[in-house]
C-alpha positions in Angstrom: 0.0 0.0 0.0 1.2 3.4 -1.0 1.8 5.9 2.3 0.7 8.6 -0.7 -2.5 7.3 -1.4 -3.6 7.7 2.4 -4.2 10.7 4.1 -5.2 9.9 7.4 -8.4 12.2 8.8 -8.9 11.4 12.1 -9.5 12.9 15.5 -7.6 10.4 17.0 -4.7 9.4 14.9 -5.2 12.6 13.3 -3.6 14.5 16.9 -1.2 11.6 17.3 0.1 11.8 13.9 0.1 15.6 14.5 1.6 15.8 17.6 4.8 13.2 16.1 5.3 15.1 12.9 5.3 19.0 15.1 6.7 17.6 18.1 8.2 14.5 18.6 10.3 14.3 15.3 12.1 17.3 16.2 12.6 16.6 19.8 14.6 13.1 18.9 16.0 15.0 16.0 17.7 17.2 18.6 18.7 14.3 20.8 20.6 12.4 18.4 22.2 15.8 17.5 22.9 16.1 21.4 21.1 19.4 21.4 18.7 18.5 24.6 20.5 19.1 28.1 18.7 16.8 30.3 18.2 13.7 28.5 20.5 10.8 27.6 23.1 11.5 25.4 23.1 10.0 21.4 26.1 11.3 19.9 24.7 9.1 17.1 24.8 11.3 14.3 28.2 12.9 15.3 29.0 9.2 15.1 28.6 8.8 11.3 30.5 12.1 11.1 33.7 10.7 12.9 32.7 7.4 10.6 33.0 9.6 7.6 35.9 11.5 8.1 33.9 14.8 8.8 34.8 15.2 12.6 37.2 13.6 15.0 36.5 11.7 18.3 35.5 8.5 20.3 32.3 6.0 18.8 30.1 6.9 21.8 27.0 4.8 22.5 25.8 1.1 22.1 27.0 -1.0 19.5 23.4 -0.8 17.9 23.7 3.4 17.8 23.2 3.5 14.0 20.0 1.9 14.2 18.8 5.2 16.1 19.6 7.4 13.2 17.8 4.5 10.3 14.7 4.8 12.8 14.4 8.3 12.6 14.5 9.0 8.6 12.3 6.3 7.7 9.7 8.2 10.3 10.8 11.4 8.9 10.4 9.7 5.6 6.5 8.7 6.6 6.3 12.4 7.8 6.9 14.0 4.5 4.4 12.4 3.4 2.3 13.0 5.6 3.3 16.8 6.1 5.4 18.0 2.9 8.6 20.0 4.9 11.3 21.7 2.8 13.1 22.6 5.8 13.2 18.9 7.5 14.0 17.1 4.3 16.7 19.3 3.3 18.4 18.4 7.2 17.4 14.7 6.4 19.3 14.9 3.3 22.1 16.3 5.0 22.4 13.7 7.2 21.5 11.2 4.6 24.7 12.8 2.9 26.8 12.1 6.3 25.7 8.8 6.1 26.7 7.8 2.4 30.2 9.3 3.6 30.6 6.7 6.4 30.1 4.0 3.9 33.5 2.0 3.3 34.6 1.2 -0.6 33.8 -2.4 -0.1 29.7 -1.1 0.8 30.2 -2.0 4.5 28.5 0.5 6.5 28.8 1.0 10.4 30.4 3.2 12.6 31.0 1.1 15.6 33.0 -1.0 13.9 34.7 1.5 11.5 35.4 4.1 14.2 36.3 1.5 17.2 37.0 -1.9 15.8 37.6 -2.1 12.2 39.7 -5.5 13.0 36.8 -7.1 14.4 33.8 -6.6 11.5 32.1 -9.7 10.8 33.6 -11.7 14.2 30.9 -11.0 16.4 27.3 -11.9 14.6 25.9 -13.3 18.3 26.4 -9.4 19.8 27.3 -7.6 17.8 24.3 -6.3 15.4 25.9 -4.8 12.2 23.1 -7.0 10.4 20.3 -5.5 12.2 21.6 -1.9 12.0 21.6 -2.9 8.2 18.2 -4.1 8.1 17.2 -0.8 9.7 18.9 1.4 7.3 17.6 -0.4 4.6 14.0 -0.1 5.8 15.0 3.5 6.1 16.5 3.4 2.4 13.1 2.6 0.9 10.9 4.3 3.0 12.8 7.5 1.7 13.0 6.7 -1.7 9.1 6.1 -1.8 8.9 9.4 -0.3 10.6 11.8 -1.6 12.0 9.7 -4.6 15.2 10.4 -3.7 17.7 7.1 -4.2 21.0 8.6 -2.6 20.3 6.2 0.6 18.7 3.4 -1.4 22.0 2.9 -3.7 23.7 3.4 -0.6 22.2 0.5 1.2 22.4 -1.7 -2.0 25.9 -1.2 -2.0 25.4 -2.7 1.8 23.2 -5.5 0.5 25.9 -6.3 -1.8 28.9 -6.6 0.3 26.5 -8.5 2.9 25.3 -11.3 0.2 28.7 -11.7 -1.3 29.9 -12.7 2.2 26.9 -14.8 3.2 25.3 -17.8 2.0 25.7 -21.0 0.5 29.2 -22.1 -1.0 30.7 -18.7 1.3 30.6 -18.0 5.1 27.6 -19.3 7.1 26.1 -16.7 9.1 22.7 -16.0 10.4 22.0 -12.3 12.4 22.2 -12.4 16.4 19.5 -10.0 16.2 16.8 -10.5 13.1 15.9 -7.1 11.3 17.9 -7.5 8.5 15.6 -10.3 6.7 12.8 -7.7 7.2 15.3 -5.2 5.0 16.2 -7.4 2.7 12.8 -8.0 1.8 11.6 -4.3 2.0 14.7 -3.4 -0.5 13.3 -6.8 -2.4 10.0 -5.1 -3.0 11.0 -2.0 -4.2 14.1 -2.8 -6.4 12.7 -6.0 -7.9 16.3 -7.9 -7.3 15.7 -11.2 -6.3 18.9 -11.3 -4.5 17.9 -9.9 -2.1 14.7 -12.0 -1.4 17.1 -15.0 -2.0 19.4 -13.5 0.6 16.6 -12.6 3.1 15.4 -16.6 2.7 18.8 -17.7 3.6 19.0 -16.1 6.7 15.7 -17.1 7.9 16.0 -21.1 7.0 19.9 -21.0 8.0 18.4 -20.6 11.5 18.5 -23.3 13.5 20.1 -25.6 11.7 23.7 -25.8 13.8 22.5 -24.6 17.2 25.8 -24.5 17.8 26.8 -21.8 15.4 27.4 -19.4 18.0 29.0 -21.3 20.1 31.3 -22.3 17.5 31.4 -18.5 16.5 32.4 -17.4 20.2 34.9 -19.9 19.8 36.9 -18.7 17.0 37.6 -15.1 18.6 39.0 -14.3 21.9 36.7 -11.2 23.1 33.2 -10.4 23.8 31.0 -7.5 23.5 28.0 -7.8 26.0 29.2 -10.9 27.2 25.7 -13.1 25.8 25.5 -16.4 26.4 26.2 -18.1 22.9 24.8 -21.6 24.6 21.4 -20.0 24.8 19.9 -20.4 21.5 16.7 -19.9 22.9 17.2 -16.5 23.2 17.6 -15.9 19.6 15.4 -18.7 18.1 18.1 -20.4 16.9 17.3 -23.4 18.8 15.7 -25.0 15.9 14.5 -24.0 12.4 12.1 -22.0 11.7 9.9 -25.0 10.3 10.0 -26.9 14.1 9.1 -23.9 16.0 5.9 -23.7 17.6 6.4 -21.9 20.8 7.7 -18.4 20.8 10.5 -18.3 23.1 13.4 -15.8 23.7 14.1 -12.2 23.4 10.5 -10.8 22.4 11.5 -8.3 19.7 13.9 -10.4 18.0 11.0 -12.6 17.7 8.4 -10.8 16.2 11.0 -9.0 13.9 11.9 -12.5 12.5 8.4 -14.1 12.4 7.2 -10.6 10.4 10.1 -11.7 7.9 9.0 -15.0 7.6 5.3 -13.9 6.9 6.4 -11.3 4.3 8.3 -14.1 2.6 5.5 -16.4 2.9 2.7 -13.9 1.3 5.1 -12.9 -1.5 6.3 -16.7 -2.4 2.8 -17.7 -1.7 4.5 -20.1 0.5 2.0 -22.8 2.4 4.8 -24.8 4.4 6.0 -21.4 6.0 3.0 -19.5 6.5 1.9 -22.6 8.6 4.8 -21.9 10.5 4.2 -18.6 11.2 0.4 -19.5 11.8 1.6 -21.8 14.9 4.2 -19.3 16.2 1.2 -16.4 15.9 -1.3 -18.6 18.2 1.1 -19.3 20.5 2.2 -15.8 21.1 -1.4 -14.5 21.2 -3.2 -17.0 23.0 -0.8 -18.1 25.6 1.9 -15.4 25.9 0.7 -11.7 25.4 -1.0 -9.2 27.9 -4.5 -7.6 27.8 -2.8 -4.3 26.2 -1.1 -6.3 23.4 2.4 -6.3 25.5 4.8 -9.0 24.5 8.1 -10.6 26.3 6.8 -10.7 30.1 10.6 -10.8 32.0 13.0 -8.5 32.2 15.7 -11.5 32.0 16.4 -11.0 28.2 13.5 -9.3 27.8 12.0 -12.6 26.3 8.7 -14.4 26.2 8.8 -17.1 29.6 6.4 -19.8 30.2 3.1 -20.0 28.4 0.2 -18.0 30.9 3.5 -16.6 33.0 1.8 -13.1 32.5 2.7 -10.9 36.2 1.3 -7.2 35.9 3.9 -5.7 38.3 7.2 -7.7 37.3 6.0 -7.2 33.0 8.6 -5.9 30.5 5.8 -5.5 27.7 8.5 -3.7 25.5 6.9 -0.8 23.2 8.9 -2.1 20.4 8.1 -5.9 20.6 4.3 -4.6 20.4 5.4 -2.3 17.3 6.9 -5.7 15.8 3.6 -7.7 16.5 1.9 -5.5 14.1 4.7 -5.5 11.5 3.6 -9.2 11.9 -0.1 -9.4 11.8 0.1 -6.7 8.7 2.3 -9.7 7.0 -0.2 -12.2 7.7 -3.3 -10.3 6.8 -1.5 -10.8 3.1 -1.6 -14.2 3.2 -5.0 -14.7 5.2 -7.7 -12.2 5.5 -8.6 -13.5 9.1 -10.1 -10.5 11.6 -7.5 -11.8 14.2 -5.0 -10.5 12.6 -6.2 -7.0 12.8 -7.9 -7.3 15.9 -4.2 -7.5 17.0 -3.2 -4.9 15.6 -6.0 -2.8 17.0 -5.3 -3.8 20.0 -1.6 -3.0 19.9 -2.5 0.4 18.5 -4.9 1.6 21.1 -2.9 0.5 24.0 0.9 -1.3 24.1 2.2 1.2 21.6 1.3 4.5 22.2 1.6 4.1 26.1 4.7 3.9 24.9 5.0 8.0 24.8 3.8 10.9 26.8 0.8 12.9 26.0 3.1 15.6 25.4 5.4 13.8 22.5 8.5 14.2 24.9 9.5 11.3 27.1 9.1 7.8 26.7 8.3 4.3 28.1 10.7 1.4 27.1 8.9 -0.8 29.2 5.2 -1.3 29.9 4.0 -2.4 32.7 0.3 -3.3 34.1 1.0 -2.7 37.2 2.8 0.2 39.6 3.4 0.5 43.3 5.1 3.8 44.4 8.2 2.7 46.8 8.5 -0.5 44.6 8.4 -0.2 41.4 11.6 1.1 40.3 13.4 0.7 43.7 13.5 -3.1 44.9 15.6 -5.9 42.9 12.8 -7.4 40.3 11.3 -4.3 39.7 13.9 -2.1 38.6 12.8 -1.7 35.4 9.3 -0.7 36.1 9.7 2.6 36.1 6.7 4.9 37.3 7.3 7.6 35.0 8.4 8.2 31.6 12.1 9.5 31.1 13.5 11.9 28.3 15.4 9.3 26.9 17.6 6.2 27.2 20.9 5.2 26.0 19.5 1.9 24.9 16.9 4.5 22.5 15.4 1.8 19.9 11.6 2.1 21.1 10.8 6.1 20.6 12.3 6.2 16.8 10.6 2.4 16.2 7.3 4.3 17.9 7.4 7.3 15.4 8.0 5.5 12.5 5.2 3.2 13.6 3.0 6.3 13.8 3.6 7.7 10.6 3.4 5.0 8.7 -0.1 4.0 9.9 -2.1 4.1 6.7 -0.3 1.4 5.6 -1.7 -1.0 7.6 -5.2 0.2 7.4 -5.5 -1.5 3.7 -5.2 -4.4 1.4 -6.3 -4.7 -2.4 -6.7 -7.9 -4.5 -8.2 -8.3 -7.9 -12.0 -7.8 -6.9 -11.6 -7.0 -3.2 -10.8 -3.8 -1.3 -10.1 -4.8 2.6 -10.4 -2.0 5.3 -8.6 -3.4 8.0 -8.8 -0.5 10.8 -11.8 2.1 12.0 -9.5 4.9 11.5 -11.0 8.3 9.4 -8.9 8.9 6.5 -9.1 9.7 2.4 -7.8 6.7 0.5 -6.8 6.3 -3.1 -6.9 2.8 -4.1 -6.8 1.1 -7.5 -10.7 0.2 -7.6 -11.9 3.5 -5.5 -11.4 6.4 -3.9 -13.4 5.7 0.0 -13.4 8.4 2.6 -13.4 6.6 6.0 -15.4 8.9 9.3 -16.2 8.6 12.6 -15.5 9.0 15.7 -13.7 5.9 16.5 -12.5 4.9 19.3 -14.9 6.7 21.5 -18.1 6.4 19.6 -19.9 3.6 17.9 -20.0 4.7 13.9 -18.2 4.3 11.0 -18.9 5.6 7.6 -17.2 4.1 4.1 -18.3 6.7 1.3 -17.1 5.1 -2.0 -16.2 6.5 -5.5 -15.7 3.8 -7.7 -13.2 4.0 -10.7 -14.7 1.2 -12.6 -18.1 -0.1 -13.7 -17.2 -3.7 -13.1 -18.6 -5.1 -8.9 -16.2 -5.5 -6.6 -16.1 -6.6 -2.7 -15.2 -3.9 -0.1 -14.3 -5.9 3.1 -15.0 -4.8 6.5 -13.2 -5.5 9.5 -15.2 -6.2 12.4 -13.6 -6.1 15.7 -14.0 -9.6 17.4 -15.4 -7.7 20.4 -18.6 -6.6 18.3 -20.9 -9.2 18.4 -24.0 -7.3 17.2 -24.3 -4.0 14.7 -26.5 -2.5 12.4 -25.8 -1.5 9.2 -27.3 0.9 7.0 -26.4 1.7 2.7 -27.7 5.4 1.5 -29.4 5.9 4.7 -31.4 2.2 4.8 -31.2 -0.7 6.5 -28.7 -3.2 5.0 -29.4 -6.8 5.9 -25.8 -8.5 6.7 -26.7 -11.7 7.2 -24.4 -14.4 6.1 -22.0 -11.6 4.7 -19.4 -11.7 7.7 -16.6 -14.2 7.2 -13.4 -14.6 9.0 -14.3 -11.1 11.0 -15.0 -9.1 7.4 -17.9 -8.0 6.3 -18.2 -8.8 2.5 -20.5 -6.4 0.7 -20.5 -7.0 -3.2 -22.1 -4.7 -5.7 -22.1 -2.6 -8.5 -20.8 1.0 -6.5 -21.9 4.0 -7.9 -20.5 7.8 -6.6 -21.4 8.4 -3.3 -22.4 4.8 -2.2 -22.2 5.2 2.1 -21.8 2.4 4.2 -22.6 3.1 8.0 -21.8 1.2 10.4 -23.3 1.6 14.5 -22.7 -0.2 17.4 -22.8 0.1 21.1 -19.7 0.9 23.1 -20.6 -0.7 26.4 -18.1 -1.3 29.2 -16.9 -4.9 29.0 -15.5 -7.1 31.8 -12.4 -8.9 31.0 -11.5 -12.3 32.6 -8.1 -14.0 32.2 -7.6 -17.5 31.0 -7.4 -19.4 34.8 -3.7 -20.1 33.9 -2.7 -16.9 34.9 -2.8 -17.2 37.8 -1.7 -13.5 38.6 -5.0 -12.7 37.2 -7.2 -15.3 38.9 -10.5 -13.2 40.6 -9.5 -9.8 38.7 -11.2 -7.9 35.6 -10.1 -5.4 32.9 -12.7 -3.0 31.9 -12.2 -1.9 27.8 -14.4 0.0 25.8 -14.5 -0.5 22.5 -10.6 -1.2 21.8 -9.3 0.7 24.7 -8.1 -1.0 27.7 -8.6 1.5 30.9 -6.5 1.4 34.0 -7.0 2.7 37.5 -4.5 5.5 38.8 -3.7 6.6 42.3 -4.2 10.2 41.5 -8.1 10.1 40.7 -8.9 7.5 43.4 -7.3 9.0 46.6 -4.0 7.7 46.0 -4.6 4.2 46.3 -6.1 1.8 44.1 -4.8 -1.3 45.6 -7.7 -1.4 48.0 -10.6 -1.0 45.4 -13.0 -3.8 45.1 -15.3 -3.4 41.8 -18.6 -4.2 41.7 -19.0 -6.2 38.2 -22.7 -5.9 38.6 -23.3 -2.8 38.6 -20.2 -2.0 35.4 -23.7 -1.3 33.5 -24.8 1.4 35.4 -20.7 3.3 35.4 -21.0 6.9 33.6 -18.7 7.8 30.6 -17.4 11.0 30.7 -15.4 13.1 28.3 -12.9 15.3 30.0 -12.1 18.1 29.3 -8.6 18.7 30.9 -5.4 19.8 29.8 -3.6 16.6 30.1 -6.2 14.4 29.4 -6.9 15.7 26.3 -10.9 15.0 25.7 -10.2 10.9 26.8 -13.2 9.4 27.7 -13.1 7.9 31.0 -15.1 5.3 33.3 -16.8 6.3 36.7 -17.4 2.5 38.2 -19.2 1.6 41.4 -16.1 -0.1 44.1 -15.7 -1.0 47.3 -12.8 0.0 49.1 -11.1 -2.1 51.7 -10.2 0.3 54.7 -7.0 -0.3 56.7 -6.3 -0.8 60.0 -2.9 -0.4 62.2 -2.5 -4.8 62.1 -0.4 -5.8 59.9 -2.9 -9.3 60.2 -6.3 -9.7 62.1 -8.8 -12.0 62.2 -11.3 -9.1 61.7 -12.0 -8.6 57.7 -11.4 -4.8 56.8 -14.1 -2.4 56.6 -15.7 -1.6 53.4 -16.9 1.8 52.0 -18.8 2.4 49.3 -16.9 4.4 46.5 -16.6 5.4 43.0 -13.8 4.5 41.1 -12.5 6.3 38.0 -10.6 4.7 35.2 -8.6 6.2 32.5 -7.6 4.7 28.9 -4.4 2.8 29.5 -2.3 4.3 27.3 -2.5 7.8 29.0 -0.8 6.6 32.6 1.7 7.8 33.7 1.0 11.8 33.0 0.0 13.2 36.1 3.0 12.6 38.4 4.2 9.8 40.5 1.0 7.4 41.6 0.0 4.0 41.6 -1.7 2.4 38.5 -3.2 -1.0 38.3 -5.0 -2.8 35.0 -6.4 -6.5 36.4 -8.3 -5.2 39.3 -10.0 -7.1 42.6 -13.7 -7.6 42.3 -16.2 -7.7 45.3 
């Protein structure tokens, strides 16, 4: 799908897209330029200028650093697009220009390893991620060119795609990336360029996988230093345990997951592959029926910020990392290619609503790495286990990959809202927007995702019928539907979560869609057992947490009534931070406490109401508690 051909028109995504292109683009352009005092410093542009001979100094950063800077242009590249800027292209080009200078003549192209180590390139796949930083400049690379239509960085990362495939593959040196991206650039390039090199490449890496679990450890071997000091026994934590045909549980480091399996599914859709879309089909239900939070979040433990055992899903203790939710989307978009099944996008959905853009601050300018369901002031942050649960957003982080993944995410959101085959359009996402697609042009309103209605107003371009296809959230299970104004029967038209509507379209043809948005209880599978007598409330695809700082500081003691959920008001606030949200007023009980630390004597209870706010907007009113699964009476 061409970014060009939608124009997002939304109140919603409309602000968010907004508020990355005026806001948050510049802020992280000013980081990685070190030009912001009180945040982490990312000397990762003034890297590629010691990398290309423009400035002098130390490599300063992770290993990873360039990946930063690849992030950042392909959202810049999705922001031209969205917002034409003379100024902010001519500065990406600029740096686009450092870039191509850092380039070596043989195409290799990374500073850590041009600036610090030159000696060492190539010796350290396991830690050392000069294939993923690829894969990121590459995605970067095309999402440019289709932008702007500017090649500069594209020949610059063929050049890369070169040197990597004339060192890699069958009849040269095995190798297979310690972190997967690069298979997703590789494919990317593939798509644009035509050369089937570099699908043929991107294949290799992903069926190379797994078959010596001991290439690492052979790897680690041959060399006498290390970088992070990683395990190379635990093959687990990169899936290289087994090939990607015998894997049916996702396992290891979350990101590095989802980034693979999105690979695979591209691969799979493009080659019309049966044998490894089945494969990706087992991974998916594994992840999403067994493995992933309420909000979407991915890779529950901190320890390698991996996936652990099936149902181990602790709200406190989770890791839920924004950019393993961001990859979970590259993935369902991948298998909504191959199969035009409404779980897919109900993922997505989900991820979009809540485990992404939680991920950021109302205000564009600080940033959560880690999502958590859970928050206790004094622990959280402070005692050994929950270190990484931070209570409030920082500026930035010298480990940075989730706010440029989150932009670039952002940005690019009208590509996942569509899919066109020969006599189908498929509308994947609620989201209001203009789109310009082969058979029509549809205009997509509402008020989505704090009312109940949808409008599709089509403008066909040809005379022949053809299907538009509906997503319909899973969580609907009843709406009316109305063409021109009257009452559409839809009867035996859904399928697989789409609504199928074939017809002969004339100009103007509206499709209305309405449905309630009551508050629903949400009950965990009995297997997670952190859940076990707790709800979630969500509203349409929202999840809603409770916070400290609307419910008298403490929300540990709050009962909720389930049967009365029906009778909560929805409100739409009006305040500066929370921007117009619509939040939940729910009947509770609250536990009073006494001075005994135990007593036989149950604690008092008190009558309350209990206000929750849409998940993804903790964590902007100061230091409180905040709790998702919550006690019931």
């Amino acid at each position: 799908m061409d970014l060009k051909n939608i124009k997002i028109e939304d109140p919603f995504w409309g602000h968010m897209q907004q508020l990355v292109t005026d806001v948050v683009i510049p802020f992280q352009e000013s980081v990685l330029h070190d030009e912001q005092p009180d945040v982490e410093k990312s000397h990762a542009i003034e890297n590629f200028k010691i990398a290309a001979g423009l400035s002098e100094g130390e490599f300063y950063g992770m290993v990873f650093q360039d990946s930063d800077v690849a992030k950042w242009l392909e959202g810049v590249a999705y922001s031209l697009v969205i917002k034409p800027d003379a100024d902010l292209e001519k500065r990406a080009d600029e740096i686009i220009d450092i870039v191509a200078k850092a380039q070596q003549p043989d195409g290799y192209l990374n500073t850590y390893f041009t600036i610090k180590e030159p000696e060492h390139r190539w010796q350290n796949l396991l830690e050392c991620h000069e294939l993923y930083c690829a894969g990121h400049m590459m995605e970067a690379a095309v999402a440019y060119y289709q932008a702007t239509g500017k090649d500069k960085l594209l020949k610059v990362m063929e050049g890369m795609a070169g040197h990597i495939i004339d060192r890699f593959g069958p009849d040269k040196i095995t190798g297979i990336p310690g972190h997967q991206e690069v298979e997703i650039g590789l494919m990317r390039m593939y798509h644009v360029t035509g050369n089937e090199a570099y699908k043929k490449q991107a294949r290799y890496f992903l069926e190379e996988r797994g078959k010596n679990p001991d290439f690492f450890v052979e790897e680690a071997a041959k060399r006498d230093w290390k970088h992070f000091g990683m395990i190379p026994e635990d093959t687990k934590y990169n899936q290289s345990h087994a090939t990607i045909y015998e894997q049916d549980e996702a396992v290891g480091h979350s990101v590095r997951a989802v980034y693979m399996y999105t690979a695979m599914a591209d691969l799979a859709a493009t080659e019309h592959d049966e044998k490894l879309f089945a494969a990706c089909e087992r991974l998916w239900n594994n992840m999403t029926q067994k493995k992933m939070y309420v909000t979407g979040g991915i890779g529950s433990t901190v320890e390698g910020e991996a996936f652990t055992k099936e149902y181990e899903l602790p709200n406190d203790m989770a890791y839920a990392e924004t950019c393993a939710s961001i990859g979970l989307v590259f993935f369902a978009k991948q298998m909504l290619r191959m199969s035009k099944n409404g779980k897919y996008a109900d993922a997505m959905e989900r991820e979009l609503y809540n485990g992404i853009i939680s991920g950021m601050q109302l205000d564009g300018k600080r940033f959560f790495y880690v999502n958590p369901l859970e928050v206790n002031l004094g622990v959280s942050g402070e005692i050994f286990g929950y270190k990484h649960v931070i209570p409030e957003r920082p500026g930035w982080y010298a480990c940075a990959c989730c706010p440029p993944n989150l932009v670039r995410m952002v940005t690019s959101l009208g590509k996942y809202a569509w899919d066109e085959e020969d006599d189908t359009i498929y509308s994947h996402l609620f989201i209001g927007q203009e789109a310009k697609l082969d058979k029509a042009d549809i205009r997509v309103s509402g008020i989505y995702p704090w009312g109940g209605n949808v409008a599709y107003t089509v403008s066909p371009k040809t005379d022949e019928e053809f299907t538009l296809a509906i997503h319909i959230p899973g969580y609907l299970k009843k709406f009316k539907t109305t063409l021109n104004g009257k009452s559409f029967n839809t009867k035996n038209l859904v399928k697989d979560g789409y609504l199928y509507i074939e017809r002969k379209w004339h100009n103007g043809d509206c499709i209305e869609l309405t449905f309630d948005m009551d508050i629903r209880t949400i009950y965990a599978n009995t297997n997670v057992r952190e859940d076990i007598g707790c709800v979630a409330l969500m509203r349409g695809p929202v999840v809603y947490c409770f916070e400290g700082v609307d419910n008298d500081g403490d929300v540990q003691s709050l009962l909720l009534d389930t049967a009365k959920i029906s009778e909560a008001s929805v409100t739409k606030v009006q305040d500066s931070v929370l921007q117009g949200a619509t939040v939940l007023d729910v009947a509770a009980v609250r536990l009073e406490s006494t001075d005994d630390l135990y007593s036989e004597q149950p604690p008092a209870r008190k009558s309350v109401k209990a206000r929750a706010i849409p998940y993804y907007m903790w964590g902007n009113r100061g230091l409180n508690q905040m709790r998702v699964w919550m006690h019931t009476v």
